[in-house]
mmCIF file of the N, C-alpha and C atoms, coordinates in Angstrom:
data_MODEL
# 
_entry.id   MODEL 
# 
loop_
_atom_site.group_PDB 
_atom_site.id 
_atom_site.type_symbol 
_atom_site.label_atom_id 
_atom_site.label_alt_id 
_atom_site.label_comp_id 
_atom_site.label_asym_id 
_atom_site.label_entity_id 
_atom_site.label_seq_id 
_atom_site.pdbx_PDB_ins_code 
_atom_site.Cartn_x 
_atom_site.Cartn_y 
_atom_site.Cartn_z 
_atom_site.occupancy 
_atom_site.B_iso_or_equiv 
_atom_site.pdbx_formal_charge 
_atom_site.auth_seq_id 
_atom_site.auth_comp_id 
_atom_site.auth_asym_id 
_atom_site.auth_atom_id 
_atom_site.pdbx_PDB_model_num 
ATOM 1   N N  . UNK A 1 1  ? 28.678  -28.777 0.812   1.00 0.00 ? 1  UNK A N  1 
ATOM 2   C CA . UNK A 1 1  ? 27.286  -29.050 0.970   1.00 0.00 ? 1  UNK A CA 1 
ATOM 3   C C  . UNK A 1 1  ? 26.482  -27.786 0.643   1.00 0.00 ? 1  UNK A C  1 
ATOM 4   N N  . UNK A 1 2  ? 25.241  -28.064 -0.294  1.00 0.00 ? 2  UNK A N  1 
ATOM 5   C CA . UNK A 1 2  ? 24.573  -26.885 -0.633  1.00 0.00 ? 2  UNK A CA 1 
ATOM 6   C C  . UNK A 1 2  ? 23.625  -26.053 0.530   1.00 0.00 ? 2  UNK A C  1 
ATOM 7   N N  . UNK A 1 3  ? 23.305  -25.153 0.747   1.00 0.00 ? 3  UNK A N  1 
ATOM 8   C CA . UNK A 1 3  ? 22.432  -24.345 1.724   1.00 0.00 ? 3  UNK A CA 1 
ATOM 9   C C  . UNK A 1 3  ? 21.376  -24.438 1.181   1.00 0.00 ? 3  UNK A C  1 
ATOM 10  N N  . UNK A 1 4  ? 20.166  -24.782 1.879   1.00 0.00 ? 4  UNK A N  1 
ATOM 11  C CA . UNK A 1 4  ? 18.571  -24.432 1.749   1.00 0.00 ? 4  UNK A CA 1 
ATOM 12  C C  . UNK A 1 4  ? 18.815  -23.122 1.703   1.00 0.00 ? 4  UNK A C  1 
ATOM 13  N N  . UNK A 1 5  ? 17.995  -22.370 0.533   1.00 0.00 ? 5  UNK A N  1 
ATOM 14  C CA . UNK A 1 5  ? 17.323  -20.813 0.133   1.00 0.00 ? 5  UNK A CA 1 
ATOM 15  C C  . UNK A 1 5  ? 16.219  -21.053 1.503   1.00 0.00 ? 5  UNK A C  1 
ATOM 16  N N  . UNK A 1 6  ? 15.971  -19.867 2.293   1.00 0.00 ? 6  UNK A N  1 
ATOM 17  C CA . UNK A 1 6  ? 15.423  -19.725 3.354   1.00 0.00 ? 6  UNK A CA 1 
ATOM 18  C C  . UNK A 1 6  ? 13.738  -19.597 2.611   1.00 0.00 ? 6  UNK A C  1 
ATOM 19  N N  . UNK A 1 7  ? 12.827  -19.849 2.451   1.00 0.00 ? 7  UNK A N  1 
ATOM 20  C CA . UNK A 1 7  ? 11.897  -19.436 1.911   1.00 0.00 ? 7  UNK A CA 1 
ATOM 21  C C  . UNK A 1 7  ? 11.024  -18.548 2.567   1.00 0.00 ? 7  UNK A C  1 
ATOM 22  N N  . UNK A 1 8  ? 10.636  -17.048 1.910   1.00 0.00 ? 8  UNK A N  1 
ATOM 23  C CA . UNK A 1 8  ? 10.187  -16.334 3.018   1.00 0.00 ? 8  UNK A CA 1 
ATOM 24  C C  . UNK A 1 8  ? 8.354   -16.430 3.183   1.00 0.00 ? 8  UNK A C  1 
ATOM 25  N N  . UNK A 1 9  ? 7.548   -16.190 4.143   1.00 0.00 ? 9  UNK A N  1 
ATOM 26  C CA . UNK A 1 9  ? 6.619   -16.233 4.526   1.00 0.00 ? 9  UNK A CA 1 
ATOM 27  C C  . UNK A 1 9  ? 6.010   -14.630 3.870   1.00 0.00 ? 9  UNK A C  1 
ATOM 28  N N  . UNK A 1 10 ? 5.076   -14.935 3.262   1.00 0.00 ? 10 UNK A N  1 
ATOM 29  C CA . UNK A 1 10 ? 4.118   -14.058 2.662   1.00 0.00 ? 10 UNK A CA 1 
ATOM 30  C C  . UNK A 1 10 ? 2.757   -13.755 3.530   1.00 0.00 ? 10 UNK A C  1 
ATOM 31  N N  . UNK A 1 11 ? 2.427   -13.110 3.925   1.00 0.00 ? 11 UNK A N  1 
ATOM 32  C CA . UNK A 1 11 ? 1.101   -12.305 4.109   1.00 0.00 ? 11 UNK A CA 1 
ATOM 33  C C  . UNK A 1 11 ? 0.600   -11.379 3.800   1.00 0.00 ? 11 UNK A C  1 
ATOM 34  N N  . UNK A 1 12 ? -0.607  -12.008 3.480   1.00 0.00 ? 12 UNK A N  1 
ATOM 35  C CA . UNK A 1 12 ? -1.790  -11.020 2.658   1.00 0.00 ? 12 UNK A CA 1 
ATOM 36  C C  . UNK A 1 12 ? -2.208  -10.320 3.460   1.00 0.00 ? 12 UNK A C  1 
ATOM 37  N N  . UNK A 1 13 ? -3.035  -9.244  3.667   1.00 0.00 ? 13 UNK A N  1 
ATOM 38  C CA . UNK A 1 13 ? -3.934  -7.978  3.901   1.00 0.00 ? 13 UNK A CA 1 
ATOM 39  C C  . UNK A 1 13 ? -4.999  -6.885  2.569   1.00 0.00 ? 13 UNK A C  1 
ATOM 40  N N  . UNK A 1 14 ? -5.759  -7.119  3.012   1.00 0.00 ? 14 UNK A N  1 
ATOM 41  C CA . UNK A 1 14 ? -6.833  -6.192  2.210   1.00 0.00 ? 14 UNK A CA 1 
ATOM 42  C C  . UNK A 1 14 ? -6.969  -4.596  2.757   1.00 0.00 ? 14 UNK A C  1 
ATOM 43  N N  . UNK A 1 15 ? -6.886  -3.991  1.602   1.00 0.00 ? 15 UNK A N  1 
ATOM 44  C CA . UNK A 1 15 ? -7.530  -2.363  2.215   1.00 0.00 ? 15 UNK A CA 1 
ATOM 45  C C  . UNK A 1 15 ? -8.644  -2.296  2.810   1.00 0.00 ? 15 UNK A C  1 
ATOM 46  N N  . UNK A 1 16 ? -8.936  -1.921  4.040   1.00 0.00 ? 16 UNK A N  1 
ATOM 47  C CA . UNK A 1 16 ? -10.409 -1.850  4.690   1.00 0.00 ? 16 UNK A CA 1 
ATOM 48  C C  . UNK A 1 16 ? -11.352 -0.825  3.598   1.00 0.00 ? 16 UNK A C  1 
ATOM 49  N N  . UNK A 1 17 ? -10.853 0.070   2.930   1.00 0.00 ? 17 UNK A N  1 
ATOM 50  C CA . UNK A 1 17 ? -11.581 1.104   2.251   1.00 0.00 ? 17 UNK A CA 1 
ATOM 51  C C  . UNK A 1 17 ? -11.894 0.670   0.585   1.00 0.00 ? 17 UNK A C  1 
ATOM 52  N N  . UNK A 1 18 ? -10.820 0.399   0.178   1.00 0.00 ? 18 UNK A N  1 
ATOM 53  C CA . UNK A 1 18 ? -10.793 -0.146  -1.491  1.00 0.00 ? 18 UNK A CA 1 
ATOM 54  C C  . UNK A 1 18 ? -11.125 -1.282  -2.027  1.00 0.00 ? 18 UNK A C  1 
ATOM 55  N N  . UNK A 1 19 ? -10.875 -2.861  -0.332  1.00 0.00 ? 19 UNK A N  1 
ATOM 56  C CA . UNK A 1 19 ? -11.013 -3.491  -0.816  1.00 0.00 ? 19 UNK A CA 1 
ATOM 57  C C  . UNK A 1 19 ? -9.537  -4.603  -1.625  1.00 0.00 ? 19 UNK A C  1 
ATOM 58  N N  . UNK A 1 20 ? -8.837  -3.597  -2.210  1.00 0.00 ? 20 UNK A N  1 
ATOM 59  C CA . UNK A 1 20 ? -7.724  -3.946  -3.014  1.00 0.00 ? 20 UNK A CA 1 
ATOM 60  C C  . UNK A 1 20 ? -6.866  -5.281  -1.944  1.00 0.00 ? 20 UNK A C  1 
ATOM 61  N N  . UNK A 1 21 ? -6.273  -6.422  -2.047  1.00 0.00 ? 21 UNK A N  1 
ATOM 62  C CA . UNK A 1 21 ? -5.278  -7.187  -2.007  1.00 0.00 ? 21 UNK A CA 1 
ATOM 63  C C  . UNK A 1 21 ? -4.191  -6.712  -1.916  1.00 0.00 ? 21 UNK A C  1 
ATOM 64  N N  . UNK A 1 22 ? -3.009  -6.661  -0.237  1.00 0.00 ? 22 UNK A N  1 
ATOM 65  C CA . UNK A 1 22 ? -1.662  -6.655  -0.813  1.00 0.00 ? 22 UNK A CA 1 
ATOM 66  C C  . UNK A 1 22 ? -1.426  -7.964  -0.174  1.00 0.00 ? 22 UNK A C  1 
ATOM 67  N N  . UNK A 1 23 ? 0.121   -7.920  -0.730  1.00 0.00 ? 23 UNK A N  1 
ATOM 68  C CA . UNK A 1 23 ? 0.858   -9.182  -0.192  1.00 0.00 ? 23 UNK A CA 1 
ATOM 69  C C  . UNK A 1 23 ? 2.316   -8.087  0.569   1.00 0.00 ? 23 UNK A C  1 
ATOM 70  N N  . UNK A 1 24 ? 2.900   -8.930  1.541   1.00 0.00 ? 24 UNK A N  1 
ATOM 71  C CA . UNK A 1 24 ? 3.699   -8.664  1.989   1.00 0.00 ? 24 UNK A CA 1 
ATOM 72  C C  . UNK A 1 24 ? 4.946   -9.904  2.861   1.00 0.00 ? 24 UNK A C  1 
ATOM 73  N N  . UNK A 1 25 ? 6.041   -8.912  3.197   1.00 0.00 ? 25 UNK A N  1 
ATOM 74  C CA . UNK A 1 25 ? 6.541   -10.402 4.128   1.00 0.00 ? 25 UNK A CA 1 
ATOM 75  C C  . UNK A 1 25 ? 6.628   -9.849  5.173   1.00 0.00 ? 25 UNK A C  1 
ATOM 76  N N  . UNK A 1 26 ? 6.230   -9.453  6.097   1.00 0.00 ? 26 UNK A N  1 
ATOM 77  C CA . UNK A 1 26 ? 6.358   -8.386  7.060   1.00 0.00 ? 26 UNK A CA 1 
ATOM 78  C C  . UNK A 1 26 ? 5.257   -8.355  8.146   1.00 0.00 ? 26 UNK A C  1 
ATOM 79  N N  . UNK A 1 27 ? 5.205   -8.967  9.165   1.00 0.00 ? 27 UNK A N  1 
ATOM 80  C CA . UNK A 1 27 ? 3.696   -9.484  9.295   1.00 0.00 ? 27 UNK A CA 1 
ATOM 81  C C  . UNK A 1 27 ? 2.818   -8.032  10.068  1.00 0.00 ? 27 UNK A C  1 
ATOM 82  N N  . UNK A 1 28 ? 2.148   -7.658  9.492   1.00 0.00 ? 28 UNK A N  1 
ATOM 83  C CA . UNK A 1 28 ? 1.336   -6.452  10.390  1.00 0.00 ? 28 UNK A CA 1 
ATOM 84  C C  . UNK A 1 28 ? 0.981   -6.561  11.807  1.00 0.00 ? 28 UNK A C  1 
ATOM 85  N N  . UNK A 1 29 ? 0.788   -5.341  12.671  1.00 0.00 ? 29 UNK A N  1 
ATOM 86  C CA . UNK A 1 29 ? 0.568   -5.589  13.994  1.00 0.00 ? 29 UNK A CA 1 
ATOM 87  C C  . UNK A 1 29 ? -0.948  -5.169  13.760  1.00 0.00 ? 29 UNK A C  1 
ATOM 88  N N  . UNK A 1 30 ? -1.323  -4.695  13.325  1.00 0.00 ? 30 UNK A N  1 
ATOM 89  C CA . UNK A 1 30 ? -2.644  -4.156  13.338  1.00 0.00 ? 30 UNK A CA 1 
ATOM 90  C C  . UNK A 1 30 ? -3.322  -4.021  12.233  1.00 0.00 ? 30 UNK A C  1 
ATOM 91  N N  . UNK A 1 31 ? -3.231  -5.237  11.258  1.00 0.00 ? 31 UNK A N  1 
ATOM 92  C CA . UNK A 1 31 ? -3.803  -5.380  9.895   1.00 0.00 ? 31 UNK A CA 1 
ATOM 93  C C  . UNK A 1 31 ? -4.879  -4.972  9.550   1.00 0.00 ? 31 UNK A C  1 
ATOM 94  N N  . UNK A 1 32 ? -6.181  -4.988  10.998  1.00 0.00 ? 32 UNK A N  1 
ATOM 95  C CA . UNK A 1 32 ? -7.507  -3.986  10.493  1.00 0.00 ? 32 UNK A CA 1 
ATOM 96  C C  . UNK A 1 32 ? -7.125  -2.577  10.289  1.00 0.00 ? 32 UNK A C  1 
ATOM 97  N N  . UNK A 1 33 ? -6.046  -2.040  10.707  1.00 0.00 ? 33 UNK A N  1 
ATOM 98  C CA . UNK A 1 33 ? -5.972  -0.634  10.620  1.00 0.00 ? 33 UNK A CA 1 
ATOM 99  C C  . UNK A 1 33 ? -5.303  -0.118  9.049   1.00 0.00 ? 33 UNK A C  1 
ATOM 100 N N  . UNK A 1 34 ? -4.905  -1.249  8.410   1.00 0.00 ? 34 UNK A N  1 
ATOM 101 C CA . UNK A 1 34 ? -3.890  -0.789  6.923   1.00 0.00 ? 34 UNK A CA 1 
ATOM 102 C C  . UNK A 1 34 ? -4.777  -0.559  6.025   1.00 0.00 ? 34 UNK A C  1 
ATOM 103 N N  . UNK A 1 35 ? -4.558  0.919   5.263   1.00 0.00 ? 35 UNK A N  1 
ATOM 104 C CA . UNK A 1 35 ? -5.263  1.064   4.060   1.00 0.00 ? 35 UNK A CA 1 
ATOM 105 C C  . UNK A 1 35 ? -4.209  1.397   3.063   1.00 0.00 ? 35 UNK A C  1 
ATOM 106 N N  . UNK A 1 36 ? -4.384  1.045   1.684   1.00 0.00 ? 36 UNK A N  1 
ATOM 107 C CA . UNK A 1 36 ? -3.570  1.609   0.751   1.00 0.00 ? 36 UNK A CA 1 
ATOM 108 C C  . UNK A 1 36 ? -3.260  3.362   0.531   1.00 0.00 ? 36 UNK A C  1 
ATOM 109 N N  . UNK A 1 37 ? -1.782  3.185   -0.308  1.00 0.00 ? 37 UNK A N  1 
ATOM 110 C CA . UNK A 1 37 ? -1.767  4.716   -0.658  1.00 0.00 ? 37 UNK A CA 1 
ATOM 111 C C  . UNK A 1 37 ? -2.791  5.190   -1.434  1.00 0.00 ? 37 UNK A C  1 
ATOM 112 N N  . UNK A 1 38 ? -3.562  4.822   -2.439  1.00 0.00 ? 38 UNK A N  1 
ATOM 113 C CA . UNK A 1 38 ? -4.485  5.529   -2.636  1.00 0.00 ? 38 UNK A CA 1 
ATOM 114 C C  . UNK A 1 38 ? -5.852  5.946   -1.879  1.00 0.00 ? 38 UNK A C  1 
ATOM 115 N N  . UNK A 1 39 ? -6.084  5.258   -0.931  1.00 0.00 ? 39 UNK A N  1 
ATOM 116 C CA . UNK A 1 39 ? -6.866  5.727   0.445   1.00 0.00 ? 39 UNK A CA 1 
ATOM 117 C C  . UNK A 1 39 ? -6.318  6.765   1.154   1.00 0.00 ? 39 UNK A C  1 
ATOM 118 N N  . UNK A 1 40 ? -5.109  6.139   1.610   1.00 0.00 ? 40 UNK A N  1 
ATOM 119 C CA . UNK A 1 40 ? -4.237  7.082   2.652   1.00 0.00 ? 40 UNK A CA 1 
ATOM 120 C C  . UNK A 1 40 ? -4.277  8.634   1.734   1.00 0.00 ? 40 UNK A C  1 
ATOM 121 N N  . UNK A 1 41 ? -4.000  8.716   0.548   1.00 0.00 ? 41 UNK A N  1 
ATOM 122 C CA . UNK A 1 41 ? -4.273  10.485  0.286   1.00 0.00 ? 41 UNK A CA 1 
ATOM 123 C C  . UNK A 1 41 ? -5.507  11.082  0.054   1.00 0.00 ? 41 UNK A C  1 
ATOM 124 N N  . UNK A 1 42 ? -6.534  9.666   -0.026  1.00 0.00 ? 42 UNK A N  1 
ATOM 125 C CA . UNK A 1 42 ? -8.024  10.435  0.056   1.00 0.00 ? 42 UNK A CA 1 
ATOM 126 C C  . UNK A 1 42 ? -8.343  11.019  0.805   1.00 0.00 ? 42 UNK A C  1 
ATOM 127 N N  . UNK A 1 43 ? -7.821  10.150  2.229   1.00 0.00 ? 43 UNK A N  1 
ATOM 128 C CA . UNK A 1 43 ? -7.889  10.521  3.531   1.00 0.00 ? 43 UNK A CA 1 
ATOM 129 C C  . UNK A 1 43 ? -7.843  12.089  4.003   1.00 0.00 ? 43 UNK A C  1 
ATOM 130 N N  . UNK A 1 44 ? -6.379  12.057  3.456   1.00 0.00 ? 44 UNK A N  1 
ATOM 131 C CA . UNK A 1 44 ? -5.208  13.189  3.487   1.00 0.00 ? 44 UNK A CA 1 
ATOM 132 C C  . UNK A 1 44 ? -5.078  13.955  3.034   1.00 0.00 ? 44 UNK A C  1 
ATOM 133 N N  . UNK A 1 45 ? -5.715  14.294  1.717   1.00 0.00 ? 45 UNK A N  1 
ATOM 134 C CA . UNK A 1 45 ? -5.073  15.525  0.387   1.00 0.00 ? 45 UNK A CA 1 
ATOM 135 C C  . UNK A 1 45 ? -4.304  16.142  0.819   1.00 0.00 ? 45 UNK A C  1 
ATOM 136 N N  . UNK A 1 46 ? -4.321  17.255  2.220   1.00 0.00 ? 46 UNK A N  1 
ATOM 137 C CA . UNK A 1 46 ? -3.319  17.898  2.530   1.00 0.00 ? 46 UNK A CA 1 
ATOM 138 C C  . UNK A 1 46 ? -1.798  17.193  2.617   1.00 0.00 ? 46 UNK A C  1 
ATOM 139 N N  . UNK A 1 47 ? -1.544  16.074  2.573   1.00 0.00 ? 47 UNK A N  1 
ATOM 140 C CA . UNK A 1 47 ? -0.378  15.606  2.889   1.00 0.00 ? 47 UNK A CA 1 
ATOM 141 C C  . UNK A 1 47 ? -0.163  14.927  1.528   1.00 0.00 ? 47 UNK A C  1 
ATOM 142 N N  . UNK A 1 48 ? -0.415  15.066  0.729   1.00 0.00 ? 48 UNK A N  1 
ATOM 143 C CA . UNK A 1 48 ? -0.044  14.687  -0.636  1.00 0.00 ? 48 UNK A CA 1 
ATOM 144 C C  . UNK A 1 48 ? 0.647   15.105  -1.693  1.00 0.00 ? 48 UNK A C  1 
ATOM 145 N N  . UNK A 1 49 ? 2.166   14.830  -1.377  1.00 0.00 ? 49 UNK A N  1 
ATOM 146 C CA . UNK A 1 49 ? 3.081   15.206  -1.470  1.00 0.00 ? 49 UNK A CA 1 
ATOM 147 C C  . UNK A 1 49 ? 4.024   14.503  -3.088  1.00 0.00 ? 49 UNK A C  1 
ATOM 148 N N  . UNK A 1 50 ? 2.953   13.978  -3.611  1.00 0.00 ? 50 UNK A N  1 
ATOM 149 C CA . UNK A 1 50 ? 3.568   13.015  -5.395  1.00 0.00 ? 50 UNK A CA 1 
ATOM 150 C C  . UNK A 1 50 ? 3.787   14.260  -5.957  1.00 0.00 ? 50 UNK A C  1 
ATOM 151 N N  . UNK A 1 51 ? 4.755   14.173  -6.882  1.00 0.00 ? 51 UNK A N  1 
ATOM 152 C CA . UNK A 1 51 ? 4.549   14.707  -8.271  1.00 0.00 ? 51 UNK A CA 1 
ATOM 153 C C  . UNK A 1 51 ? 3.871   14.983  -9.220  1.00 0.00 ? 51 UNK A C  1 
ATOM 154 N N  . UNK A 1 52 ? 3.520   16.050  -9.817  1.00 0.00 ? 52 UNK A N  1 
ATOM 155 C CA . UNK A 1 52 ? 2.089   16.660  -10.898 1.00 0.00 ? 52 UNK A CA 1 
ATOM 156 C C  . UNK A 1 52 ? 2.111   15.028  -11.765 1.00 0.00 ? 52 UNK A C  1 
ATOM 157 N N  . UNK A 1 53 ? 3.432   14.784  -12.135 1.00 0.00 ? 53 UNK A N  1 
ATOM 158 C CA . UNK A 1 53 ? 3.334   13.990  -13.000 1.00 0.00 ? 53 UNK A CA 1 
ATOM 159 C C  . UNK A 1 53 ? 2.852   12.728  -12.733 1.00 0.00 ? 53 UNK A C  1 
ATOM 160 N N  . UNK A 1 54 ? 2.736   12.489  -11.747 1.00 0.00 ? 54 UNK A N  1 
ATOM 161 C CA . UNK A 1 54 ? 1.983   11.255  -11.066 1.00 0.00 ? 54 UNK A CA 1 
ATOM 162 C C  . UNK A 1 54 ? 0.846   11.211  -10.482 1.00 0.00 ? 54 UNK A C  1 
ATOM 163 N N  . UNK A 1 55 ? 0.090   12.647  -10.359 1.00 0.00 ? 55 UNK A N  1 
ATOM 164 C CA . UNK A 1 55 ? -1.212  13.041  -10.025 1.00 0.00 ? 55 UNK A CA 1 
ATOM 165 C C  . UNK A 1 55 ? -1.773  12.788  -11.218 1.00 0.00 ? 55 UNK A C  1 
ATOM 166 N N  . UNK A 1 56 ? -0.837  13.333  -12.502 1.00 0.00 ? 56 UNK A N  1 
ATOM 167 C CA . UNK A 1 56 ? -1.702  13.352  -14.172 1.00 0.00 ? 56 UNK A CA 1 
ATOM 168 C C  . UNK A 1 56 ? -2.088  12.068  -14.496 1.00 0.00 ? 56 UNK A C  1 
ATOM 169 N N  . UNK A 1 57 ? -1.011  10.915  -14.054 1.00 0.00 ? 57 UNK A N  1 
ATOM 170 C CA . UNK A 1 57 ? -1.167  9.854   -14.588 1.00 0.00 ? 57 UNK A CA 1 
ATOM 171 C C  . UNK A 1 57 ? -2.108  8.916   -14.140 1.00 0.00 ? 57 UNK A C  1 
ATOM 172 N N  . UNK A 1 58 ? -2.483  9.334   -12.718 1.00 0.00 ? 58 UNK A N  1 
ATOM 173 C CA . UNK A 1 58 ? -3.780  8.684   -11.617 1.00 0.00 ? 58 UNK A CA 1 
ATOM 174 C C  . UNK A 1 58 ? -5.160  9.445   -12.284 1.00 0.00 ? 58 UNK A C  1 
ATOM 175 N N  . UNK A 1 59 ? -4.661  10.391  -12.898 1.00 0.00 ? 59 UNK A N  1 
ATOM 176 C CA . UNK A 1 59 ? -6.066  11.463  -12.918 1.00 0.00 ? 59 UNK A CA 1 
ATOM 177 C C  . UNK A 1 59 ? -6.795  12.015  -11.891 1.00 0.00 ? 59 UNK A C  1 
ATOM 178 N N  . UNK A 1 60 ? -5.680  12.472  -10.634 1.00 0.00 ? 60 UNK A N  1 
ATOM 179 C CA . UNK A 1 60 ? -6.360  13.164  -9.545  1.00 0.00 ? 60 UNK A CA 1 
ATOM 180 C C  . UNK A 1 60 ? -6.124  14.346  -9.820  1.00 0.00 ? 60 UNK A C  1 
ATOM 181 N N  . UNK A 1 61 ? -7.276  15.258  -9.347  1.00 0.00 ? 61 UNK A N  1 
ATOM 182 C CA . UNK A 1 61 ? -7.335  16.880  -9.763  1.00 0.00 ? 61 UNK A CA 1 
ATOM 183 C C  . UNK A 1 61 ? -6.544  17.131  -8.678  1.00 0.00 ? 61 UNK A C  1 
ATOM 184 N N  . UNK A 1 62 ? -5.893  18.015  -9.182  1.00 0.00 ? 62 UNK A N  1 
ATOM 185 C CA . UNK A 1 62 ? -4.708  18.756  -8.585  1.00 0.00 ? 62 UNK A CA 1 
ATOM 186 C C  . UNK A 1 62 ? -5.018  20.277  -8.068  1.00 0.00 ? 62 UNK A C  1 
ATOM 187 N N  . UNK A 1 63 ? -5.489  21.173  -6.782  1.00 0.00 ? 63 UNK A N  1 
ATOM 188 C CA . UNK A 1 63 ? -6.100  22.344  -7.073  1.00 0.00 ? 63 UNK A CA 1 
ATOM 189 C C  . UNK A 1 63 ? -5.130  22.982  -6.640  1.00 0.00 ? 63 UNK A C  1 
# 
């Protein structure tokens, strides 16, 4: 006898700051509080820890 594929449950959340749409399967505890990584290092610069080469490719100044 074949098994039902479990189908998983998706939830959405928006960045409070950007705006931007994610999806996830994972359900948030505190979904007003989630902002994207590109918020989270606006936030942060000091903790921004990517690669030059991935700063170049965003076009964030690097000082």
């Amino acid at each position: 006898m074949a098994r039902k594929k479990k189908a998983k449950q998706i939830f959405r959340y928006d960045c409070t700051m950007t705006g931007d749409t994610y999806k996830t399967t994972k359900k948030a505890d505190n979904p007003d509080d989630l902002v994207s990584v590109q918020a989270y290092y606006e936030l942060n610069p000091e903790e921004d820890d990517r690669p030059e080469r991935i700063k170049k490719e965003l076009g964030i100044d690097s000082e």
